[in-house]
N, CA, C and O atoms as CSV, one atom per row, in Angstrom:
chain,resi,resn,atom,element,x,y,z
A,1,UNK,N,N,0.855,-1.171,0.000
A,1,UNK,CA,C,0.000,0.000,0.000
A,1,UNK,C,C,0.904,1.239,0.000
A,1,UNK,O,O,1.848,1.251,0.790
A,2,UNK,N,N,0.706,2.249,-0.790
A,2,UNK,CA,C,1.686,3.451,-1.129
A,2,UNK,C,C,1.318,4.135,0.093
A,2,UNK,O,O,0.731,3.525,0.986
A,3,UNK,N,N,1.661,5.515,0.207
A,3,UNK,CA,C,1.397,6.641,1.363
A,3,UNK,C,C,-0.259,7.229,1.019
A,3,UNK,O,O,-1.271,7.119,1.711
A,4,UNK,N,N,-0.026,8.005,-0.579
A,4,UNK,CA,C,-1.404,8.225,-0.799
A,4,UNK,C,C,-2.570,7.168,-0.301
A,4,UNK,O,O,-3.503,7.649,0.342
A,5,UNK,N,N,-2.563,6.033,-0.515
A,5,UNK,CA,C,-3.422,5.053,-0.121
A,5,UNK,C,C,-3.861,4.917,1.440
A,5,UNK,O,O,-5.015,4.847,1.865
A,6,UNK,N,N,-2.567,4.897,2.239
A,6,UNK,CA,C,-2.804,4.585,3.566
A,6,UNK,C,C,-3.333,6.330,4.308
A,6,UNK,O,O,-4.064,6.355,5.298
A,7,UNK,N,N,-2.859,7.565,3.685
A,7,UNK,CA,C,-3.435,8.472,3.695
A,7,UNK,C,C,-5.488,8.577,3.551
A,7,UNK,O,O,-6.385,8.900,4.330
A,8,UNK,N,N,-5.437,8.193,2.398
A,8,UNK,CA,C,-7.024,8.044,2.183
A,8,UNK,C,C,-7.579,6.630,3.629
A,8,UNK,O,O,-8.493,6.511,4.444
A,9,UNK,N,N,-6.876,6.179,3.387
A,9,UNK,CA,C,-7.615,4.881,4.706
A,9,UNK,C,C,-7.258,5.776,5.839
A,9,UNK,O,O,-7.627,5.195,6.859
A,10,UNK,N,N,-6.864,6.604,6.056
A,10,UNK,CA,C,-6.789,6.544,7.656
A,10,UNK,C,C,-7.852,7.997,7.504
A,10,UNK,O,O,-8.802,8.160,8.269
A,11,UNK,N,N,-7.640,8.593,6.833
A,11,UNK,CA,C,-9.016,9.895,6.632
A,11,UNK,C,C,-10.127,9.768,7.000
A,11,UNK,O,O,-10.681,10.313,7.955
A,12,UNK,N,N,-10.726,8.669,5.891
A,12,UNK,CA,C,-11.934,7.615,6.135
A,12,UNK,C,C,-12.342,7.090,7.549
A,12,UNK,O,O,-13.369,7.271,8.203
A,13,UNK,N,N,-11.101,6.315,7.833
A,13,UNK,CA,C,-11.060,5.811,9.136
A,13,UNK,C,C,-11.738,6.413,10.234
A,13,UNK,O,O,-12.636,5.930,10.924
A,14,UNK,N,N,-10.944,8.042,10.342
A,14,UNK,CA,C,-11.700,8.805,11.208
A,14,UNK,C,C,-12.687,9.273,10.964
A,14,UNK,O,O,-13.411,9.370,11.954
A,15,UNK,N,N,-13.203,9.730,9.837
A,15,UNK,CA,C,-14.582,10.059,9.255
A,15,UNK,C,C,-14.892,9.432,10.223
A,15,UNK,O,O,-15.079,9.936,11.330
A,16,UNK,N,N,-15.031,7.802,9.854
A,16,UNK,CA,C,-16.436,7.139,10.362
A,16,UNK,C,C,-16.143,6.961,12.059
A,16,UNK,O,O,-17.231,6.917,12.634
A,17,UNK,N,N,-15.330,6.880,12.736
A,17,UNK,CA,C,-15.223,6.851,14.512
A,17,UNK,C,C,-15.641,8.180,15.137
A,17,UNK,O,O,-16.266,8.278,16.193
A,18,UNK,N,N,-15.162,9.356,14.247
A,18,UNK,CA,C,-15.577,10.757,14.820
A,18,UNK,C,C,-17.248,10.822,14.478
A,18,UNK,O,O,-17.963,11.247,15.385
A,19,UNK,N,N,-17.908,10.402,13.159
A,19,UNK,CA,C,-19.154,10.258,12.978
A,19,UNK,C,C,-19.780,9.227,14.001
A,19,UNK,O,O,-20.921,9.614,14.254
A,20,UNK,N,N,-19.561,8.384,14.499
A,20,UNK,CA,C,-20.020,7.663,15.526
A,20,UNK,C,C,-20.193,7.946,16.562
A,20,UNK,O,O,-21.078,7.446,17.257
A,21,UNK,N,N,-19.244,8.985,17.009
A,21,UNK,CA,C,-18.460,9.312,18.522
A,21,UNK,C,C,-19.359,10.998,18.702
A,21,UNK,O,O,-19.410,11.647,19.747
A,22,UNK,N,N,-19.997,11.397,17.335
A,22,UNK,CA,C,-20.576,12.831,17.672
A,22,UNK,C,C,-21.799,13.329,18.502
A,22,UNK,O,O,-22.096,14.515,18.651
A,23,UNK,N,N,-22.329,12.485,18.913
A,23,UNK,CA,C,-23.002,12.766,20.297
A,23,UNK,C,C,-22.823,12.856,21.791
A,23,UNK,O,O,-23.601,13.157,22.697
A,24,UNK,N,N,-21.185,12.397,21.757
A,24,UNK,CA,C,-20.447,12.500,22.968
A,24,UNK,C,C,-20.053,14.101,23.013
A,24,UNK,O,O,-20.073,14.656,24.111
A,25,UNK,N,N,-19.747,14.743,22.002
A,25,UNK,CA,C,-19.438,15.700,22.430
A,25,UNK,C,C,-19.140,16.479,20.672
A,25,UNK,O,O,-18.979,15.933,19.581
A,26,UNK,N,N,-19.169,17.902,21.062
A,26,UNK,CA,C,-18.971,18.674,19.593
A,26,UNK,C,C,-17.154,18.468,19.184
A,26,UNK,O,O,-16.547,19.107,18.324
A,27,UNK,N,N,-16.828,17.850,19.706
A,27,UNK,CA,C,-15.630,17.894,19.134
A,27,UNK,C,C,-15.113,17.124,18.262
A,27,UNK,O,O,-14.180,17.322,17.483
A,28,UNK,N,N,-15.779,16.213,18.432
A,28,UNK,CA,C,-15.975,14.970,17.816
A,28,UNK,C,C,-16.839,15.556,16.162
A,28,UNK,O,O,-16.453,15.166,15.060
A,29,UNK,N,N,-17.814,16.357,16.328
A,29,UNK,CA,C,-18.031,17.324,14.984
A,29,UNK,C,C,-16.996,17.902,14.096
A,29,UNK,O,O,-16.885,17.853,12.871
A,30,UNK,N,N,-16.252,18.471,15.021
A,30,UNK,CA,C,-14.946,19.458,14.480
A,30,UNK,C,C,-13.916,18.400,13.981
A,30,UNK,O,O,-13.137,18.747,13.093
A,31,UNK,N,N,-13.865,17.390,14.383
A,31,UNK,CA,C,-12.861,16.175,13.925
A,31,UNK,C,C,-13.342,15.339,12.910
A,31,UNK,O,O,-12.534,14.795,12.157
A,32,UNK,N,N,-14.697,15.140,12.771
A,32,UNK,CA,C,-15.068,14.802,11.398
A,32,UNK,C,C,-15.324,15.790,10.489
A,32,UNK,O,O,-15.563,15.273,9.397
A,33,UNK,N,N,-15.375,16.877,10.457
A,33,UNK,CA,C,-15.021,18.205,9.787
A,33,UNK,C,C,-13.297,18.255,9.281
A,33,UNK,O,O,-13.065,18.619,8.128
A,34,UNK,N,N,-12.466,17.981,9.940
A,34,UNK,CA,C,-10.990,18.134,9.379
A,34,UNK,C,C,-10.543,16.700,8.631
A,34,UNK,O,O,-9.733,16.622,7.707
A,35,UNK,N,N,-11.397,15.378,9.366
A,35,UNK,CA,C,-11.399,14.280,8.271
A,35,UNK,C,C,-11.913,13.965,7.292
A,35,UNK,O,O,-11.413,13.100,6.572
A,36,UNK,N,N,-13.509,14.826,6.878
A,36,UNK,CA,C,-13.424,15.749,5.501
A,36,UNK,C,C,-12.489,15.935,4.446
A,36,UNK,O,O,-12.199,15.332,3.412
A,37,UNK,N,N,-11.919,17.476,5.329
A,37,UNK,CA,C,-10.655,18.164,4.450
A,37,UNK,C,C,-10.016,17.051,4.498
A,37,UNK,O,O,-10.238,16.658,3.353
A,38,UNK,N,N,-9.525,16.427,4.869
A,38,UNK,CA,C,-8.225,15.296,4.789
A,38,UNK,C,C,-8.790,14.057,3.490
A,38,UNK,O,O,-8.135,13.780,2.485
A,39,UNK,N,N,-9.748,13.636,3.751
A,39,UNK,CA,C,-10.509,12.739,2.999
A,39,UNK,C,C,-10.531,13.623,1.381
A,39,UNK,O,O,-9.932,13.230,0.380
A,40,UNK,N,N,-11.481,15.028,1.484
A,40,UNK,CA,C,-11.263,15.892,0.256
A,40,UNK,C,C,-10.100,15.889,-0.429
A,40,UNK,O,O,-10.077,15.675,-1.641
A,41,UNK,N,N,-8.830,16.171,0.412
A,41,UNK,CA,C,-7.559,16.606,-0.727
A,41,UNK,C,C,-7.003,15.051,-1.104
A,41,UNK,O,O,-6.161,15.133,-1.998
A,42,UNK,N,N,-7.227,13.744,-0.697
A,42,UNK,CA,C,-6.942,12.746,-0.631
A,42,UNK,C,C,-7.829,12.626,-2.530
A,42,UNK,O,O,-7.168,12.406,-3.545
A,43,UNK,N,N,-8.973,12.785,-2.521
A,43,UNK,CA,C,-9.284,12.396,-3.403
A,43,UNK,C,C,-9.346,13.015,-4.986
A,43,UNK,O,O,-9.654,12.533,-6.076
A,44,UNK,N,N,-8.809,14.560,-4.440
A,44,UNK,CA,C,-8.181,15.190,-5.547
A,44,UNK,C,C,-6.578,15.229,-5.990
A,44,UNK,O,O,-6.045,15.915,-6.862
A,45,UNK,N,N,-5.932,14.141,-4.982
A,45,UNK,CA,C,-4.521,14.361,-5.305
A,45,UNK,C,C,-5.020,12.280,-6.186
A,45,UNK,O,O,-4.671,11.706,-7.218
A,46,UNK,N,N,-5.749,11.979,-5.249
A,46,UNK,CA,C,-6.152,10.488,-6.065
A,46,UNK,C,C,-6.314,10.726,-8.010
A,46,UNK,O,O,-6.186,10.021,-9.011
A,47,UNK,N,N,-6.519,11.568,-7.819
A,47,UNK,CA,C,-7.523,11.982,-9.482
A,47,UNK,C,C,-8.589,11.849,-9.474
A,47,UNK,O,O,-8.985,11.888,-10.639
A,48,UNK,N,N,-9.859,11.608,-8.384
A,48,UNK,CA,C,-10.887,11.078,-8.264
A,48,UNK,C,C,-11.408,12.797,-8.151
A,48,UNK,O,O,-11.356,13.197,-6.987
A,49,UNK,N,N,-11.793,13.637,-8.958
A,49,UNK,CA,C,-12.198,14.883,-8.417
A,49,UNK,C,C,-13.701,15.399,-7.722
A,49,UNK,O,O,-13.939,16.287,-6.903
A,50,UNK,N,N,-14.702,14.304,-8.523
A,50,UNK,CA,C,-16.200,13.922,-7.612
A,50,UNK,C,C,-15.547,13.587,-6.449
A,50,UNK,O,O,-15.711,14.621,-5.801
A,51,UNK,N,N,-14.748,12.645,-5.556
A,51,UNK,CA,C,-14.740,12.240,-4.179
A,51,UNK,C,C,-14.533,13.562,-3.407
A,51,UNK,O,O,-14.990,13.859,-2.303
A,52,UNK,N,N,-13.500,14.517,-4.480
A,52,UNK,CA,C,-12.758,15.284,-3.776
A,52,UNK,C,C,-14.114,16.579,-3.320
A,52,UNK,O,O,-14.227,17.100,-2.210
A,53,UNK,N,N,-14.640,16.736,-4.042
A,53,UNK,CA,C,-15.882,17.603,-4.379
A,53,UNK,C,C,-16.589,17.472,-3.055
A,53,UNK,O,O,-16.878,18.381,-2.277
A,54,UNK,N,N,-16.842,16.042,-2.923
A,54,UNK,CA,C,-17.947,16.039,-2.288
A,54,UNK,C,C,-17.855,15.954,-0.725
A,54,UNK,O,O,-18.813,16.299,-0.035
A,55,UNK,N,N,-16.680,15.485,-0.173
A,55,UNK,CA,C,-16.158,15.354,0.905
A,55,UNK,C,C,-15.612,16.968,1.452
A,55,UNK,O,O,-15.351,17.223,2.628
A,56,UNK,N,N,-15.511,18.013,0.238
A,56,UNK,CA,C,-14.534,19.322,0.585
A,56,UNK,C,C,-16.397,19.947,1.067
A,56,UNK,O,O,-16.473,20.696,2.040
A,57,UNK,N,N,-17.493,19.626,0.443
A,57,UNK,CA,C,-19.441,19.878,1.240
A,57,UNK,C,C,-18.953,19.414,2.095
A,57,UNK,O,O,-18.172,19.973,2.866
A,58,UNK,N,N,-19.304,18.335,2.129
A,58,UNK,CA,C,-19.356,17.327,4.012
A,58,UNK,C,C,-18.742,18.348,4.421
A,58,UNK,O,O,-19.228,19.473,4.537
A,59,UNK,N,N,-17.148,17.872,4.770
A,59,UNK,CA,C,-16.628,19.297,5.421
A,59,UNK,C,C,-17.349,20.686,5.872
A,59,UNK,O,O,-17.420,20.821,7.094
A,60,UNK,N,N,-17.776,21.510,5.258
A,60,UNK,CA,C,-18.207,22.986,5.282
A,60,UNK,C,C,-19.402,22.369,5.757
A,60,UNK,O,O,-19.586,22.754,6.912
A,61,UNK,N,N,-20.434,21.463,5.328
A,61,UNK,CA,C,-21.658,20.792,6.640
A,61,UNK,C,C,-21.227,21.079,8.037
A,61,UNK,O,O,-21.569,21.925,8.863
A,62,UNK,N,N,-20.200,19.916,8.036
A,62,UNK,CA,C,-20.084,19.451,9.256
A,62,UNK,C,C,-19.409,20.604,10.712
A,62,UNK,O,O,-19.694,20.778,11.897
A,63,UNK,N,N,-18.294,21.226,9.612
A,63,UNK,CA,C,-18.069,22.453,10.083
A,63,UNK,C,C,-19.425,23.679,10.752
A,63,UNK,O,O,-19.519,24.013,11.933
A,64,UNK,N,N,-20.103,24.031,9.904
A,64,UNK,CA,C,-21.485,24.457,10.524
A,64,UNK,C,C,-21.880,23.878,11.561
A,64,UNK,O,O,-21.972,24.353,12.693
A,65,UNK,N,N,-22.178,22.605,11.123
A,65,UNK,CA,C,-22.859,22.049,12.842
A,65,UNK,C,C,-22.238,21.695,13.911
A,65,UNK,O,O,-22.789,21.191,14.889
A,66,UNK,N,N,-20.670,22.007,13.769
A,66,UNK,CA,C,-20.136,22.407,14.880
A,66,UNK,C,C,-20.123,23.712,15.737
A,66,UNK,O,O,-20.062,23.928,16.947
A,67,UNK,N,N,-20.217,24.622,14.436
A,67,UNK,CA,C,-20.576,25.959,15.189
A,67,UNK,C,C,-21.909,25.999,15.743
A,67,UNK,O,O,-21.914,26.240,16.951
A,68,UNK,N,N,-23.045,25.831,15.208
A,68,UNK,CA,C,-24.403,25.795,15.874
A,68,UNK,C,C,-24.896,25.185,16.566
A,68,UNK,O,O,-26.012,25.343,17.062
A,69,UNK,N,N,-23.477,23.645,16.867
A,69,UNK,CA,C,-24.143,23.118,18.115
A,69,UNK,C,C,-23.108,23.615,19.625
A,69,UNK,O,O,-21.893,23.693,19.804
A,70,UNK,N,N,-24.440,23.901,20.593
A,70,UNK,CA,C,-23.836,24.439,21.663
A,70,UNK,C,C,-22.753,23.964,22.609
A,70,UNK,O,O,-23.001,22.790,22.884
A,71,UNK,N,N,-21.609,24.399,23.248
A,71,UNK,CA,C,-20.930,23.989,23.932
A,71,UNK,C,C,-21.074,22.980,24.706
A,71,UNK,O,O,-22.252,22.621,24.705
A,72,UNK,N,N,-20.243,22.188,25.544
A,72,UNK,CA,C,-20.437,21.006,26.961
A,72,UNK,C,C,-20.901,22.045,27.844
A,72,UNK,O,O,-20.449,23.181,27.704
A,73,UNK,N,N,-21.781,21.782,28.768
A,73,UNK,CA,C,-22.492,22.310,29.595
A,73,UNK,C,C,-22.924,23.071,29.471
A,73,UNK,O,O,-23.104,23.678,30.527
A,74,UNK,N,N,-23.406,23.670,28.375
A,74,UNK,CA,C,-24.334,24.817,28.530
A,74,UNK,C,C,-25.718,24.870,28.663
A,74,UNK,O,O,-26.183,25.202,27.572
A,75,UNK,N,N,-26.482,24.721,29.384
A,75,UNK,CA,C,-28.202,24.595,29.783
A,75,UNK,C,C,-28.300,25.340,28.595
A,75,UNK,O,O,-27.782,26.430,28.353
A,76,UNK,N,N,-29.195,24.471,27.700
A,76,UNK,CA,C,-30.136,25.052,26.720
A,76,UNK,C,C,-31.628,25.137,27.302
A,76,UNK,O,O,-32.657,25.348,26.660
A,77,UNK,N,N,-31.525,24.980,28.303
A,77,UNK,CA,C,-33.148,25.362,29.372
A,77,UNK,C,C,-33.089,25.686,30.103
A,77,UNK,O,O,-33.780,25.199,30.998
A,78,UNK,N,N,-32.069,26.982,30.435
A,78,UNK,CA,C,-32.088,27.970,31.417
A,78,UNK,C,C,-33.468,28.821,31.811
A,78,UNK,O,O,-34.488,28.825,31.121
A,79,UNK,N,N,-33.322,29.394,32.808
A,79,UNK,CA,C,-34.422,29.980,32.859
A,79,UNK,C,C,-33.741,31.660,32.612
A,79,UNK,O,O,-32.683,32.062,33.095
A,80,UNK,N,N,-34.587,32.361,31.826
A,80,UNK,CA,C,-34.247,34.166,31.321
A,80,UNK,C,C,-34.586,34.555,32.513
A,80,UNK,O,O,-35.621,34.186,33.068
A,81,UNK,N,N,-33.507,35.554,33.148
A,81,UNK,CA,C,-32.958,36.293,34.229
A,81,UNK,C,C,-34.692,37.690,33.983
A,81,UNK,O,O,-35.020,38.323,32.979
A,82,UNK,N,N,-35.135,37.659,34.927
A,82,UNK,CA,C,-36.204,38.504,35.158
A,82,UNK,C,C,-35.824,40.185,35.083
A,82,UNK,O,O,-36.702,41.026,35.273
């Protein structure tokens, strides 16, 4: 297996453990967001330029719903200060 190759497998790799692991916590968002980008340039240095395309979306998705989802501990059912 060359570098490019074991590059694309280990991208993937995390894709799918950080996609598994994203209800434990948003960080786990932000880490399948950079295994995206990693997965993306993997498949435009592959020659595959659809993989590369579509993984460089995912990314900018996943990125978003890291920003819009709220921090560890933050009460999203606080009560508004009177």
């Amino acid at each position: 297996m060359d570098r490019l190759t074991t590059f694309g497998a280990v991208a993937v790799t995390v894709m799918m453990v950080s996609y598994a692991l994203e209800a434990r916590d948003r960080a786990f968002v932000l880490l399948f967001a950079a295994a995206c980008v990693a997965a993306s340039i993997y498949g435009f240095m592959a020659g595959t330029w659809p993989f590369g395309v579509v993984e460089g979306v995912w990314a900018l998705v996943a990125f978003r719903r890291w920003q819009q989802r709220p921090a560890r501990g933050v009460d999203d059912k606080a009560q508004p200060v009177p």
